[in-house]
N, C-alpha and C positions, 0 to 999 in steps of 0.2 A: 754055582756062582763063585765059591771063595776058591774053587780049584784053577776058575777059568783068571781071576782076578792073581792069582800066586804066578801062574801061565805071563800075563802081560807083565806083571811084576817083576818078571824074569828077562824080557824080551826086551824092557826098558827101567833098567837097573838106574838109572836114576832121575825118573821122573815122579812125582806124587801120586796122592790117590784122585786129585780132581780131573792129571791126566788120562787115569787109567776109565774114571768114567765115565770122561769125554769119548773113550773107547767102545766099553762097555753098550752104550747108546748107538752109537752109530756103527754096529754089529748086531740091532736091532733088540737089545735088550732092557724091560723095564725094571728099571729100578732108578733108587732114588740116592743122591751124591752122600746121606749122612750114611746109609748101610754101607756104599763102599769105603767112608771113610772107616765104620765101626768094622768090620771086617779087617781091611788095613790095618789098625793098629792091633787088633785080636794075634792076627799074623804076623806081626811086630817088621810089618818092611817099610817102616816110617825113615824116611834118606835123614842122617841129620848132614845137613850142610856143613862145607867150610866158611865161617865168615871171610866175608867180603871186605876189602879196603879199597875206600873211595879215593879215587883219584883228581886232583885239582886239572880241570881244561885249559885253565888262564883265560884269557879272554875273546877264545875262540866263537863265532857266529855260525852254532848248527844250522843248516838247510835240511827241512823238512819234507820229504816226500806229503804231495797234497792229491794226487792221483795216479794212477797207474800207467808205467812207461813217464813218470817224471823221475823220477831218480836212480839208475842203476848203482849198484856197487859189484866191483870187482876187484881180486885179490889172490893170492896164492897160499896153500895149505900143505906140508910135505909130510909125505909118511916114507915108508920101507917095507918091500917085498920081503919075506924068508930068508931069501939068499941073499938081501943088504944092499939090493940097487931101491937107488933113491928114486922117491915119489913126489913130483910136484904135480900137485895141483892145484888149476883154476878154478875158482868159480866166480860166480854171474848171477846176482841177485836181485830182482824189484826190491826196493827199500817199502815201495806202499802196500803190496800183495804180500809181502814176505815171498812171491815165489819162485825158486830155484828155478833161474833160467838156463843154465846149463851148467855140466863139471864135467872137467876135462883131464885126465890124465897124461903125464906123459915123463921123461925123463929130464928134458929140456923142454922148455919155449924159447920162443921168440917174438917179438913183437909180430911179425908177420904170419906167427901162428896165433896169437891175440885176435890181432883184427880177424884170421877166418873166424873163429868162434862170433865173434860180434857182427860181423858179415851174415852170418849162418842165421841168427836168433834174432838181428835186424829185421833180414827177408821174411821170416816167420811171424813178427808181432809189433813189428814197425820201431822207429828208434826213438830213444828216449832221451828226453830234454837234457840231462845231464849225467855223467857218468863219475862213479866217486871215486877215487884209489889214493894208492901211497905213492910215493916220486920210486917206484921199481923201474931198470930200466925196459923193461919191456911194457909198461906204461905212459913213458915221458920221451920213446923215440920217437924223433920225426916226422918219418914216413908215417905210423901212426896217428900223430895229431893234424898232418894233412888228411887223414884219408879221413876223422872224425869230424873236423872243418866242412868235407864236403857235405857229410849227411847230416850237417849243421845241429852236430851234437857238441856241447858244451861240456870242458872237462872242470872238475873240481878237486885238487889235490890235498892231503889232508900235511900239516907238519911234519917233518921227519922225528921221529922217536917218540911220535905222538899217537899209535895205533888205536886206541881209543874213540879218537876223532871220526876213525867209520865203524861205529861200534854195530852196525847189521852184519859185515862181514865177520868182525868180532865172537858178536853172537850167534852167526849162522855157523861158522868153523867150530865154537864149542859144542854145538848137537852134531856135526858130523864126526867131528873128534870122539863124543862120549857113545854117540849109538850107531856109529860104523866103522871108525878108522881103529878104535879098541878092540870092537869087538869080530873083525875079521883079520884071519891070516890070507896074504895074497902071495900068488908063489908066482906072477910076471905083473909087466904092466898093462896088457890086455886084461887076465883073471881080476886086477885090481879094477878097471876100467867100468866092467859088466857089474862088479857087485854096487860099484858106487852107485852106476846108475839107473839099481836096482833101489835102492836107498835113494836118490832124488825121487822117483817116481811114487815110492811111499810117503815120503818129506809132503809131495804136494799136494796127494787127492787120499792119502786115508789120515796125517800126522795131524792134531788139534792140537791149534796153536793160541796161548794161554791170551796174548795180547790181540788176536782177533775173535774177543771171548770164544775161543775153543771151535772155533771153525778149522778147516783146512786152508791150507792160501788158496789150493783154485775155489774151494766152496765164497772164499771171501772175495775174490775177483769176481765171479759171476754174481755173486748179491751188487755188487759194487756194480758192474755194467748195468744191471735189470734195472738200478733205481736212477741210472742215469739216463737210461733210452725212455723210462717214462715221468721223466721228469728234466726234459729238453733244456738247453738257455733259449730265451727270444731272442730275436731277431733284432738288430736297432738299426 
């Protein structure tokens, strides 16, 4: 147990010990959250944090994801290959599942590379009431907000120098930053491509996520459908 626990410790260099035994568990082993914490610190891989400084919103009106496929966020994250071509990428978030609807690599976008992606993941899990970004221009072209119009999705734009405002994307680019974009070297944009989303596909159905007490997002999506299919709205 404290080899296997040093093991995840390693693999997620900076998560705690209540992450590792949200692991621990759903790897089918028993034990209880105070031995991995007493182990933990035995092994002294206690993260000490950078403090945090709180930022004033001003008067901004959060919108709150209330169910799944109401609130998308999307946004762009850049890294760099070996040889120093740049990496932009998209991603595409449920705000209420937490979960990673797609990431996208590439050198450029375009708005009409945007919408395929939202096209794609549209056909797949139907569209969502509102979509959240920054004023990027391949968020706020035209042709785009026609073709969102049609599938009568609603966009919501956050302040300019205000990134905070969509702090899911915020906080979802810090975990891809700290447990894949760190910790891999990519030598094209395809190698890059396959690793990421080798890393979404862990992100959703093995990664316990602290704010849906320690579920995965698809584990918290399918709890979330099951108690909805049996527990109908009437009829009026």
């Amino acid at each position: 147990m404290r080899r296997r626990i040093r093991e995840l410790a390693g693999q997620h260099p900076r998560r705690g010990s209540r992450f590792i035994h949200a692991l621990l568990v759903k790897e089918g082993n028993t034990v209880n959250r105070k031995k991995v914490r007493r182990i933990w610190r035995e092994e002294q891989l206690t993260i000490k944090k950078n403090p945090s400084r709180k930022i004033r919103t001003g008067n901004t009106i959060p919108m709150t994801a209330e169910f799944p496929n109401h609130v998308w966020t999307y946004d762009f994250i850049f890294d760099q290959t070996l040889g120093g071509t740049t990496l932009k990428i998209l991603t595409l978030t449920d705000e209420f599942t937490r979960q990673s609807l797609a990431i996208r690599v590439a050198e450029t976008f375009t708005s009409m590379d945007v919408k395929a992606v939202l096209d794609e993941v549209i056909k797949e899990r139907g569209a969502p009431t509102f979509l959240r970004s920054d004023n990027g221009s391949e968020f706020i072209a035209r042709d785009l907000g026609i073709w969102l119009a049609v599938q009568e999705v609603s966009t919501r734009f956050i302040e300019p120098g205000k990134p905070w405002q969509n702090g899911f994307a915020e906080s979802f680019h810090s975990r891809l930053r700290e447990e894949c974009l760190t910790q891999e070297v990519f030598y094209s944009v395809k190698h890059a491509g396959v690793l990421i989303e080798g890393w979404r596909a862990f992100y959703n159905a093995h990664r316990p996520h602290s704010s849906l007490a320690y579920q995965t997002p698809d584990e918290f999506a399918a709890t979330w459908l099951a108690r909805s299919a049996s527990h109908p709205v009437p009829c009026t």
